[in-house]
N, CA, C and O atoms as a MOPAC input file, in Angstrom:
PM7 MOZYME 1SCF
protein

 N     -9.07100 1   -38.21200 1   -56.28400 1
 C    -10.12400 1   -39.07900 1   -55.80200 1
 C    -11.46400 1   -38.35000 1   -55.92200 1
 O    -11.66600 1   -37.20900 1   -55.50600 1
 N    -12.32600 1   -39.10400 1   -56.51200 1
 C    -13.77600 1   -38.28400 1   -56.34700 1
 C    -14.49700 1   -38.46900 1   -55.14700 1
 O    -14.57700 1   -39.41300 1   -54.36200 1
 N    -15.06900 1   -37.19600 1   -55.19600 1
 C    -15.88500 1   -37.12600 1   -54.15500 1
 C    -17.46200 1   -37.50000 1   -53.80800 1
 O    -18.38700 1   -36.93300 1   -54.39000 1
 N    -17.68000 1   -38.56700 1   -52.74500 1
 C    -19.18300 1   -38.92500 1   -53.09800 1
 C    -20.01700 1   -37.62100 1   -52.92100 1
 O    -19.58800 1   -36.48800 1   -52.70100 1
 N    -21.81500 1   -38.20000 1   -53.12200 1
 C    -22.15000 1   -37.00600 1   -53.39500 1
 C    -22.82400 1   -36.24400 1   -51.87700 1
 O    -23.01700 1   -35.06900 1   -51.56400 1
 N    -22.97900 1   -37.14700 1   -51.38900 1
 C    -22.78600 1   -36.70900 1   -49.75700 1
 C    -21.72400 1   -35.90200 1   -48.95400 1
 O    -22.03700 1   -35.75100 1   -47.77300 1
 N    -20.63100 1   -35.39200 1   -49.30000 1
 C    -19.64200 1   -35.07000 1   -49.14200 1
 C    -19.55400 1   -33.74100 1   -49.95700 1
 O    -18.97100 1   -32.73600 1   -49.55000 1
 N    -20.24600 1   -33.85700 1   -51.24500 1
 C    -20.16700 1   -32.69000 1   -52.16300 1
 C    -21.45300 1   -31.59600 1   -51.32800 1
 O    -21.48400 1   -30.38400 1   -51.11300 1
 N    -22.40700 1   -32.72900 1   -51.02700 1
 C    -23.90700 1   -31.85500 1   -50.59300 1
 C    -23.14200 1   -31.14000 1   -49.18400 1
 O    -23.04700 1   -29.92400 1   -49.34900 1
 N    -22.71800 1   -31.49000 1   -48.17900 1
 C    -21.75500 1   -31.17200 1   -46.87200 1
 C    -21.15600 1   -29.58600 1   -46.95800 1
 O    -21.15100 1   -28.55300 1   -46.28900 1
 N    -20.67500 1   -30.09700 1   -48.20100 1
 C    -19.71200 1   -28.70100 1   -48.32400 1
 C    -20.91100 1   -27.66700 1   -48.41400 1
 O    -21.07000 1   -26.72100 1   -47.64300 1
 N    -21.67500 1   -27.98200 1   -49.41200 1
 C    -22.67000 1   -26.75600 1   -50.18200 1
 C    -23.09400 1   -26.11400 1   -48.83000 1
 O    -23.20000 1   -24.88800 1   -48.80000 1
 N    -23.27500 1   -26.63400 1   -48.02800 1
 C    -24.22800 1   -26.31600 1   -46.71500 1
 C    -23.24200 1   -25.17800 1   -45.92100 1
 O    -22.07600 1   -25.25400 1   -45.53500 1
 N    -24.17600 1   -24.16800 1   -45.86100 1
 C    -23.71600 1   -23.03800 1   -45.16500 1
 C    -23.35400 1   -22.79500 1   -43.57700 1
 O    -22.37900 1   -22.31800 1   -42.99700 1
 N    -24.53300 1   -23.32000 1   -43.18100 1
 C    -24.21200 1   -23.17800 1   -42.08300 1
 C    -24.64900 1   -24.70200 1   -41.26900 1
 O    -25.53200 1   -25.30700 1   -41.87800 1
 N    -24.21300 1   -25.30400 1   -40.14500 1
 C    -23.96100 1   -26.64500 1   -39.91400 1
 C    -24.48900 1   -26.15100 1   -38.28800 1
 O    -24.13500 1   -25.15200 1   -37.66200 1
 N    -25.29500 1   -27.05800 1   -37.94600 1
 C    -25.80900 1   -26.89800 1   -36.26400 1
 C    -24.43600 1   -27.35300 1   -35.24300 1
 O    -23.68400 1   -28.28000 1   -35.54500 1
 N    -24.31300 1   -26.68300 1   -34.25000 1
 C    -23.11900 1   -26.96000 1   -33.36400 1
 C    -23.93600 1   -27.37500 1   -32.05300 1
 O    -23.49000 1   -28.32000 1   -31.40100 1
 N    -25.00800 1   -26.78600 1   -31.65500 1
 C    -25.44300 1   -26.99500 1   -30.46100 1
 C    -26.91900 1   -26.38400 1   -30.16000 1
 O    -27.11800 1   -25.18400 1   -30.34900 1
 N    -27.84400 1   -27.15400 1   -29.73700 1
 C    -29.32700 1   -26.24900 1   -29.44500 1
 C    -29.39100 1   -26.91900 1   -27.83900 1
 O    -28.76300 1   -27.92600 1   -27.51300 1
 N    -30.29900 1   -26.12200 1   -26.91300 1
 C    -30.31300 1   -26.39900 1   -25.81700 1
 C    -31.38700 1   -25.48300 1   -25.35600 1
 O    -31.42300 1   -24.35000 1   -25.83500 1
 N    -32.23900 1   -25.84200 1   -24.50300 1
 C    -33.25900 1   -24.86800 1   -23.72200 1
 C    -32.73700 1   -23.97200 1   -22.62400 1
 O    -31.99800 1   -24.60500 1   -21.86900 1
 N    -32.85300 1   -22.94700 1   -22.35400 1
 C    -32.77700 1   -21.92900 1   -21.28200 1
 C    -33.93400 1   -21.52800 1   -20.54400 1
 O    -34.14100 1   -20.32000 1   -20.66400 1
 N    -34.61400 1   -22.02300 1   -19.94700 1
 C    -36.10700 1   -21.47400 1   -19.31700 1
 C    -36.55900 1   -21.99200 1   -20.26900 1
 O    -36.10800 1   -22.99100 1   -20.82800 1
 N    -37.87500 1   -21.13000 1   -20.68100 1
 C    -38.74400 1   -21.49900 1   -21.70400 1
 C    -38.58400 1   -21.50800 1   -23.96600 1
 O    -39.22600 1   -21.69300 1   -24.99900 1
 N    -37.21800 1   -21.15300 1   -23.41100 1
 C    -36.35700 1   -20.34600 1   -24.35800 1
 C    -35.47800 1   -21.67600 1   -25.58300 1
 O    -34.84100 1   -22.46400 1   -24.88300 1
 N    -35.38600 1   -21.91900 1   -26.65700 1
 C    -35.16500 1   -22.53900 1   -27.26800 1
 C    -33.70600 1   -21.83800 1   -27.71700 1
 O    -33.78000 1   -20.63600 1   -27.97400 1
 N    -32.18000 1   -22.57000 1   -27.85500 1
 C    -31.34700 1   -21.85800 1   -28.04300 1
 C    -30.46300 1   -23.05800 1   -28.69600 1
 O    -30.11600 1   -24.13300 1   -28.20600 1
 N    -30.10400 1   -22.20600 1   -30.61600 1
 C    -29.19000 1   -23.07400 1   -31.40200 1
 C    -28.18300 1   -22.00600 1   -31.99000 1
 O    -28.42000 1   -20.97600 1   -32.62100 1
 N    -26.92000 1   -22.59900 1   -31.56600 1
 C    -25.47700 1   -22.20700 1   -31.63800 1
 C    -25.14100 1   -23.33000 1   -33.76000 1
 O    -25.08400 1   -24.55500 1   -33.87100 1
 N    -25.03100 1   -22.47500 1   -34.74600 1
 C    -24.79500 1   -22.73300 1   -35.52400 1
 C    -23.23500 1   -22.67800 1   -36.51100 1
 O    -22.82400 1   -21.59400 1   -36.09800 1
 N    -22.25700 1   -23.10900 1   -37.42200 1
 C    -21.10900 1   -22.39100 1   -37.93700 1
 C    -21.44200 1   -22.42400 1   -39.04100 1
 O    -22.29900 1   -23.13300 1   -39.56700 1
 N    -20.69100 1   -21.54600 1   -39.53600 1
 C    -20.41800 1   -20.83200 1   -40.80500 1
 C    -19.02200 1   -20.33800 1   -41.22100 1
 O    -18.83500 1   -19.12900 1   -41.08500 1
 N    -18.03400 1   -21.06600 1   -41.69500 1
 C    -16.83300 1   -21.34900 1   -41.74900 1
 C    -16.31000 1   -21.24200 1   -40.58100 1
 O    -16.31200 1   -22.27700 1   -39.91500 1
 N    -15.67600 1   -19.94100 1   -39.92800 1
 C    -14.92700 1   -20.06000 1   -38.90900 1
 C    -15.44000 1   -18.72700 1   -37.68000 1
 O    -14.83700 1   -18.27000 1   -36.70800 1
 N    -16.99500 1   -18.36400 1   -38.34700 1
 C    -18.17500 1   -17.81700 1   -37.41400 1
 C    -19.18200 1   -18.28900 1   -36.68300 1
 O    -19.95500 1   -19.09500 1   -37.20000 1
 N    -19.34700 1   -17.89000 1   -35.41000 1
 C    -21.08100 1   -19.09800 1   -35.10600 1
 C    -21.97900 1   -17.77300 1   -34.60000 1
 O    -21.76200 1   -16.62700 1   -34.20700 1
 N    -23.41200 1   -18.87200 1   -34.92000 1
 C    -24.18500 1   -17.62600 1   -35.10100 1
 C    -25.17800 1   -18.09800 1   -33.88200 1
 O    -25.07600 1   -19.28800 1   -33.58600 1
 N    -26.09100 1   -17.35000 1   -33.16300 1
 C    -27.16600 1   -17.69600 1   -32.18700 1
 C    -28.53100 1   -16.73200 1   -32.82200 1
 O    -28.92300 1   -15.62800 1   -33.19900 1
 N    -28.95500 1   -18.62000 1   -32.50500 1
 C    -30.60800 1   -18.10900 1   -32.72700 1
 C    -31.33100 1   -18.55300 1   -31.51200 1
 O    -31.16800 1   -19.63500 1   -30.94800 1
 N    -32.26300 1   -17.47200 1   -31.11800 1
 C    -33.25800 1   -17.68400 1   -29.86500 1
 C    -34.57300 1   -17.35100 1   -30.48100 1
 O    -35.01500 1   -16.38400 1   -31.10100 1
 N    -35.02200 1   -18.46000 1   -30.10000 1
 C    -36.31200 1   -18.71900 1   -30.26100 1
 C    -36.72600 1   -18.70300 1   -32.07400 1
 O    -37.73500 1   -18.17700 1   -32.54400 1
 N    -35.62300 1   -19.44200 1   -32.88000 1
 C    -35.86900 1   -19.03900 1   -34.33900 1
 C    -35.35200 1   -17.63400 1   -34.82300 1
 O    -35.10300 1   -17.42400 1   -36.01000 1
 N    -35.23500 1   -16.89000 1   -34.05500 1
 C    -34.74200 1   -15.08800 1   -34.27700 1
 C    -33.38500 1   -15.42000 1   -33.98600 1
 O    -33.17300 1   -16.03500 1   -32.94100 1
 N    -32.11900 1   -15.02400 1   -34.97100 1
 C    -31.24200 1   -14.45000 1   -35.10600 1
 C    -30.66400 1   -13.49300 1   -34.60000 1
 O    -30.76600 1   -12.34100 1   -35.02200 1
 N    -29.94000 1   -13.86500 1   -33.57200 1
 C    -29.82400 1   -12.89800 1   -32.14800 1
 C    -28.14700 1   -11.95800 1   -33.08300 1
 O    -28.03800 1   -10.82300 1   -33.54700 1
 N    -27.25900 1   -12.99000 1   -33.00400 1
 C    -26.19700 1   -11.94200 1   -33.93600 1
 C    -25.10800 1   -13.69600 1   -34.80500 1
 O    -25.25900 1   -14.91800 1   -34.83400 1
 N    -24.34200 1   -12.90300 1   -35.20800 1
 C    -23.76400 1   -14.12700 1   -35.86500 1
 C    -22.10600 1   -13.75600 1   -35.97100 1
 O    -21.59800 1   -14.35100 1   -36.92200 1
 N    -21.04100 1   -12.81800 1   -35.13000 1
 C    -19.96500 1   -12.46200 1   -35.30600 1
 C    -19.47700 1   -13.29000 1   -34.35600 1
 O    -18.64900 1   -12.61400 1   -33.74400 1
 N    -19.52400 1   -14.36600 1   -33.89300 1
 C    -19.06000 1   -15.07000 1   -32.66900 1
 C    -17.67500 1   -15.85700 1   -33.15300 1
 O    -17.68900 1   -16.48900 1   -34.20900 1
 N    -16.80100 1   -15.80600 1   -32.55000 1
 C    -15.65500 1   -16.82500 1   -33.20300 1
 C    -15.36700 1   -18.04400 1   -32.28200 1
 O    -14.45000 1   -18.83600 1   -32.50000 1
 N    -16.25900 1   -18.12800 1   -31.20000 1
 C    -16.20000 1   -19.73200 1   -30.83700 1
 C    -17.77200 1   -20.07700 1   -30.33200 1
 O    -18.59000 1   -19.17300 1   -30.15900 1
 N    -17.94400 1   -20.84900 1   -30.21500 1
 C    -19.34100 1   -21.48800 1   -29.89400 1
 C    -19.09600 1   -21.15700 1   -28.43000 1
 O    -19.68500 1   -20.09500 1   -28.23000 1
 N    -18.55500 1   -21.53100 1   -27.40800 1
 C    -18.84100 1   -21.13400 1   -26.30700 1
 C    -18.61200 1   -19.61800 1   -25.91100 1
 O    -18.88800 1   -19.33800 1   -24.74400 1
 N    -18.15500 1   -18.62800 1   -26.70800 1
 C    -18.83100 1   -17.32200 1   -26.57200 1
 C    -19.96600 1   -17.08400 1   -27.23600 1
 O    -20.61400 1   -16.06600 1   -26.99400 1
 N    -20.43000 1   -18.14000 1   -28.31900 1
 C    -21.73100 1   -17.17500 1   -28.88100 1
 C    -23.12300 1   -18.08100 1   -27.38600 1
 O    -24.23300 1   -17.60200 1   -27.15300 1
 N    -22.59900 1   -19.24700 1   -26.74500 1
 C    -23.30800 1   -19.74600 1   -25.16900 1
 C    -23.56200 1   -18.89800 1   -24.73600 1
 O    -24.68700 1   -18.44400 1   -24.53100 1
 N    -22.46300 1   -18.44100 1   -24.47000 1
 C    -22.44700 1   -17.54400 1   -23.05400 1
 C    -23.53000 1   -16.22900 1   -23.59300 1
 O    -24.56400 1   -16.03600 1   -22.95300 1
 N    -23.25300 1   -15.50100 1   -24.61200 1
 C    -23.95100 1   -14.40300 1   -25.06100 1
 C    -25.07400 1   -14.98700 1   -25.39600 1
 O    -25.44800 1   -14.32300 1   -26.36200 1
 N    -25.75200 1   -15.70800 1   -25.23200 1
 C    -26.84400 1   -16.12600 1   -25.75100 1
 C    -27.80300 1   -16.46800 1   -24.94900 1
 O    -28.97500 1   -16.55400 1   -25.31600 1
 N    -27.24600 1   -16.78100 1   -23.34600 1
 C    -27.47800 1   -17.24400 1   -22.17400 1
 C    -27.69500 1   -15.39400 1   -21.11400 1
 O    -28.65700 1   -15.19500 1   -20.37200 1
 N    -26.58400 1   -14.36500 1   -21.34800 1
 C    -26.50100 1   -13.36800 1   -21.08000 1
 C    -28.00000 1   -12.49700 1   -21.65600 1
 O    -28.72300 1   -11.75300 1   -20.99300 1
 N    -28.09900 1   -12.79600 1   -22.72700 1
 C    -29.30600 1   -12.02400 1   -23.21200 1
 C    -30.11500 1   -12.27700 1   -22.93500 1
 O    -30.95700 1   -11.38300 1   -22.86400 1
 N    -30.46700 1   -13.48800 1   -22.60600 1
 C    -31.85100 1   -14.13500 1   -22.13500 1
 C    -31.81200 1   -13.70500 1   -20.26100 1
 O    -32.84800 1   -13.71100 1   -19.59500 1
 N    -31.03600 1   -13.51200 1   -19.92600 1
 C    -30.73700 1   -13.04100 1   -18.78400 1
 C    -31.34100 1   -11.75900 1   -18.78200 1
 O    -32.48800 1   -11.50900 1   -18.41000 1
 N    -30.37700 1   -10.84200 1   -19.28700 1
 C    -30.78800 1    -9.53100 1   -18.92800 1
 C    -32.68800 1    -9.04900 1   -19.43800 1
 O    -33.33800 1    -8.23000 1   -18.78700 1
 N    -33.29300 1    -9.85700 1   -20.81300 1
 C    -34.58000 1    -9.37400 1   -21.41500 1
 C    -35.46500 1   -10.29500 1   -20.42400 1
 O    -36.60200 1    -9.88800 1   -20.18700 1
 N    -35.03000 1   -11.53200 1   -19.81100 1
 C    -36.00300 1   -12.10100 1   -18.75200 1
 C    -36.16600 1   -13.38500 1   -19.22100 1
 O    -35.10600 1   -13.88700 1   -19.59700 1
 N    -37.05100 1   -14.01900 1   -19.31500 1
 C    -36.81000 1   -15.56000 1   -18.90100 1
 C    -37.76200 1   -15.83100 1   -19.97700 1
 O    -37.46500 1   -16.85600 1   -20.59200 1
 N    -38.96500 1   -15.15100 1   -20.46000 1
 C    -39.68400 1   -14.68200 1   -21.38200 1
 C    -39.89400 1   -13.98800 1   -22.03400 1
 O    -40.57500 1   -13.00200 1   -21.75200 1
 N    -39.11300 1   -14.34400 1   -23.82500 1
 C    -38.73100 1   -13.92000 1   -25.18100 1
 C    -39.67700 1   -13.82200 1   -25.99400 1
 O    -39.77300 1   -14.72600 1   -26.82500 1
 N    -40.43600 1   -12.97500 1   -26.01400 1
 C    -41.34600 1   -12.82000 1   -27.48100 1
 C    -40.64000 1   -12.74600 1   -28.92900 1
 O    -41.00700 1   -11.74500 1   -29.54400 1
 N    -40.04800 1   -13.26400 1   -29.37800 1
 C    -39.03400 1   -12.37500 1   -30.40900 1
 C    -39.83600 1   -12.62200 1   -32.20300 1
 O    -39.32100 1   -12.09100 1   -33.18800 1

């Protein structure tokens, strides 16, 4: 069966948004990449070895914790 081309473009795509959400003043998107998710705060690329979305939350929520509530990054 062929594949439409919406479906072909899907695949090409690396990495796919799972979740963005605010923390304080703090902008926070949980992304995958086959069977990795990655966290970005504030646009900066915090790390990307996460193997479920609700640990790369939690670590993402933890960091903003411990550096303060206000991220220059």
């Amino acid at each position: 069966m062929l594949k439409s081309f919406k479906e072909l473009r899907e695949n090409l795509l690396v990495e796919k948004d799972i979740k963005s959400f605010k923390v304080g003043k703090n902008v926070v998107k949980i992304t995958a990449n086959k069977n990795k998710f990655a966290v970005f705060i504030n646009g900066e690329k915090l790390d990307d070895s996460f193997t479920s979305a609700g640990e790369a939350e939690k670590n993402a929520k933890d960091f903003i914790k411990l550096m303060g509530e206000e991220l220059d990054l």
